[in-house]
DRENMAR-444435 format. One line per 3 residues: number of its first residue (from 1); their letters; for each residue x, z, y of C-alpha. Coordinates in steps of 0.02 Angstrom, whole numbers, plus 50000, padded with zeros to 5 digits. Layout:
NUM = A = X Z Y  ...;
END
This chain:
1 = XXX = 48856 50092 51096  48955 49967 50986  49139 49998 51065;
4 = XXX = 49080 50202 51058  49050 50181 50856  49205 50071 50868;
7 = XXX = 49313 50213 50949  49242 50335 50827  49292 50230 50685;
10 = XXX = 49452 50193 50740  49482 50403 50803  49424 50459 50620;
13 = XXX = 49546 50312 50522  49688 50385 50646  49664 50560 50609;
16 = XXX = 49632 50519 50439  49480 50623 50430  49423 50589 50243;
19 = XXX = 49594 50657 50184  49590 50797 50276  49425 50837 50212;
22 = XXX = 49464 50806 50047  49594 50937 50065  49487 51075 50099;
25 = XXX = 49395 51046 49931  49554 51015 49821  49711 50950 49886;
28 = XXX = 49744 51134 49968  49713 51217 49781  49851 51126 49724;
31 = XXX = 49957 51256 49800  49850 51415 49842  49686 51466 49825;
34 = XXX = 49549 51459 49993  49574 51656 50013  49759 51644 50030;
37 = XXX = 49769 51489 50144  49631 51596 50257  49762 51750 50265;
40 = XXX = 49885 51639 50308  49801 51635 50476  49819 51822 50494;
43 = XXX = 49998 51816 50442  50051 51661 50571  49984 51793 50705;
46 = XXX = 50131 51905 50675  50253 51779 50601  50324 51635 50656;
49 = XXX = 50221 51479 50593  50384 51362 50574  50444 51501 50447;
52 = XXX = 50296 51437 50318  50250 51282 50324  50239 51236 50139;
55 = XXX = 50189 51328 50009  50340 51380 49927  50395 51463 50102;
58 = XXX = 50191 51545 50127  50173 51604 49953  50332 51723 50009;
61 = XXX = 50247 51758 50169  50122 51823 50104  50211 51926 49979;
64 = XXX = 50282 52012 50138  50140 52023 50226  50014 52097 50090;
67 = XXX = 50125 52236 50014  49961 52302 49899  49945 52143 49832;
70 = XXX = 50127 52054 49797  50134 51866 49737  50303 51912 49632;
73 = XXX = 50350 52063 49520  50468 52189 49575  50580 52184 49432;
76 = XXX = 50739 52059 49464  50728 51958 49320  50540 51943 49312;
79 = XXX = 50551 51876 49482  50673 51754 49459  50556 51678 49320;
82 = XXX = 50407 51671 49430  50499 51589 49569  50581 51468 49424;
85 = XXX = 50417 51436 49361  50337 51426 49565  50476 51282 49588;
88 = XXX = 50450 51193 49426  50288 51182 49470  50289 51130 49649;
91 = XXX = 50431 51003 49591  50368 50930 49431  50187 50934 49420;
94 = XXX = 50100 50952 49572  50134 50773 49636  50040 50714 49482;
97 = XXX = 49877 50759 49520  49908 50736 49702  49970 50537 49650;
100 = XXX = 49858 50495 49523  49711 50558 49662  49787 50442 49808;
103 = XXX = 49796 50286 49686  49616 50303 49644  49533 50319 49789;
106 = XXX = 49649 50148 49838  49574 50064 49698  49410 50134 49705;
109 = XXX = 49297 50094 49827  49155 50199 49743  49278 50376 49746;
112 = XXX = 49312 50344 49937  49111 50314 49971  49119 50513 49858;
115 = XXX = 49234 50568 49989  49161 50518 50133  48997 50576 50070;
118 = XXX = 49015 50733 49975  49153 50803 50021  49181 50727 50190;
121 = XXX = 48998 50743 50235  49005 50604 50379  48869 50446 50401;
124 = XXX = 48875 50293 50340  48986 50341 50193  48989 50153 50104;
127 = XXX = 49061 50095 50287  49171 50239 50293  49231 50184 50122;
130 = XXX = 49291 50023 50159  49360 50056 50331  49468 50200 50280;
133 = XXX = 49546 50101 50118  49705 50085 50233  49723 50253 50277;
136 = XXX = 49693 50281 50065  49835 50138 50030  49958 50223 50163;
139 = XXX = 49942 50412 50096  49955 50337 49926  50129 50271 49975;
142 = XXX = 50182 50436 50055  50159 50529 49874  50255 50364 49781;
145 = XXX = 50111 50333 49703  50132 50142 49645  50042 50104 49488;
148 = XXX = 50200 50099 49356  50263 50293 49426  50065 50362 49400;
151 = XXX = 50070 50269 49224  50245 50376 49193  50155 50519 49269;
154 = XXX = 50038 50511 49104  50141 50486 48977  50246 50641 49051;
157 = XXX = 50073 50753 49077  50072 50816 48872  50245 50878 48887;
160 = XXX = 50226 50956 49054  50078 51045 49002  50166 51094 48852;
163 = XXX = 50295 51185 48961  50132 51258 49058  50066 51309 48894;
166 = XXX = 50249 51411 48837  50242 51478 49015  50084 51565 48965;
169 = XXX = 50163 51598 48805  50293 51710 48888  50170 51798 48994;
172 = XXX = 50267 51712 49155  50088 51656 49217  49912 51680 49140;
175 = XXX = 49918 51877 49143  49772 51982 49233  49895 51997 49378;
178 = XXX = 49905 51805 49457  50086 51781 49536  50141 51646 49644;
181 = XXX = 50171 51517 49499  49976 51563 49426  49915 51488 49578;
184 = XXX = 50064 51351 49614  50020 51273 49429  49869 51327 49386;
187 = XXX = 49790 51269 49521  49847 51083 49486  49808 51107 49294;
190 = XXX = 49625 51151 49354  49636 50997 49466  49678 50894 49322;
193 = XXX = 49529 50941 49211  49442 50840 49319  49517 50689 49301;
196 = XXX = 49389 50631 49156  49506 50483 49137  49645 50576 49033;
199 = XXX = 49630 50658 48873  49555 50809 48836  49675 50950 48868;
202 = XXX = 49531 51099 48878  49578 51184 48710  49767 51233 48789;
205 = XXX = 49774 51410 48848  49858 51343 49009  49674 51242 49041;
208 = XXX = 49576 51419 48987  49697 51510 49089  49659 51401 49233;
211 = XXX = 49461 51401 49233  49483 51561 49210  49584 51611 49396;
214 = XXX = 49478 51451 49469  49276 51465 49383  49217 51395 49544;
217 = XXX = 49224 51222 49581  49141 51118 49727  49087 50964 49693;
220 = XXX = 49092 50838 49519  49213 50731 49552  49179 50557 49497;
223 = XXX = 49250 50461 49346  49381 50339 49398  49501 50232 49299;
226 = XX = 49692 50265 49283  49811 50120 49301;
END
């Protein structure tokens, strides 16, 4: 029984199980919504799936695949600002979340016991906590997430979300019609909300705009400290 629970241990640390998990709560909103990662499985059955990996490349699949419902406008220029805006976003402030996330649950031993509990739903959640803190330390490298980038990362977040905010402004996201770069930034704006650790940023229109496309939320995500 011992080397079986040791196996499992070692099988769920190599897959790395609680970040996978974690993904299907938030880390797949930072680039589409559940519903569109679900058609993706439709449109890999006529498409080739090396065509979208990323969600840059599915957010166009789609598009082609769902002609009643397109992710950019038809007009030329309006579509070049939705894909300028998709990039910006997918470039400049999704890793924030996404790095700020990986550091904590490094540093926190309580946020990995949430993820292996809540989100992760497997036993022994404290154990899983401090065997998967590895796993936590080597994803948190992947994303560059060292502790003087994520405190740059902040001090950058007001003047991104500024540039979210004049986005909405322009009516290149936030309109009754979500477009690719709605659910590219918006998505990681609504993720951010979250982070109780950073100031208050629900009185922008990009943080209304954002409840707004995403209302629903699984989970309450801890508190955890920032570097």
């Amino acid at each position: 029984m011992l080397e079986l629970i040791k196996a499992s241990v070692r099988d769920f640390m190599d897959d790395d199980c609680t970040t996978m998990a974690a993904a299907l709560s938030y880390y797949t909103v930072f680039s589409l919504p559940p519903l569109l990662v679900l058609i993706l499985l439709l449109v890999g059955a006529v498409m080739d799936p090396q065509d979208v990996q990323g969600s840059l490349e599915i957010s166009r699949a789609l598009d082609q695949a769902i002609a009643e419902r397109p992710l950019f406008p038809p007009e030329p220029f309006a579509r070049r600002s939705v894909e300028d805006a998709e990039r910006w976003g997918h470039d400049e402030l999704q890793p924030i979340p996404r790095r700020i996330f990986r550091r904590a649950v490094v540093r926190d031993r309580a946020l990995r016991r949430w993820v292996a509990a809540d989100v992760a739903g497997v036993p022994a959640p404290a154990l899983m906590a401090a065997l998967t803190k590895p796993v936590a330390a080597r994803r948190s490298a992947e994303s560059g997430g060292d502790e003087a980038t994520i405190r740059a990362d902040v001090g950058r977040l007001p003047g991104l979300l500024d540039h979210v905010d004049a986005l909405v402004g322009a009516g290149v996201i936030g309109t009754d019609q979500p477009n690719a770069a709605d659910f590219q930034i918006l998505s990681s704006v609504r993720v951010l909300l979250d982070f109780k650790a950073l100031p208050a940023a629900e009185d922008r229109p990009s943080a209304q705009r954002a409840r707004r496309l995403f209302p629903y939320w699984e989970g309450e995500m801890p508190y955890f400290e920032l570097p």
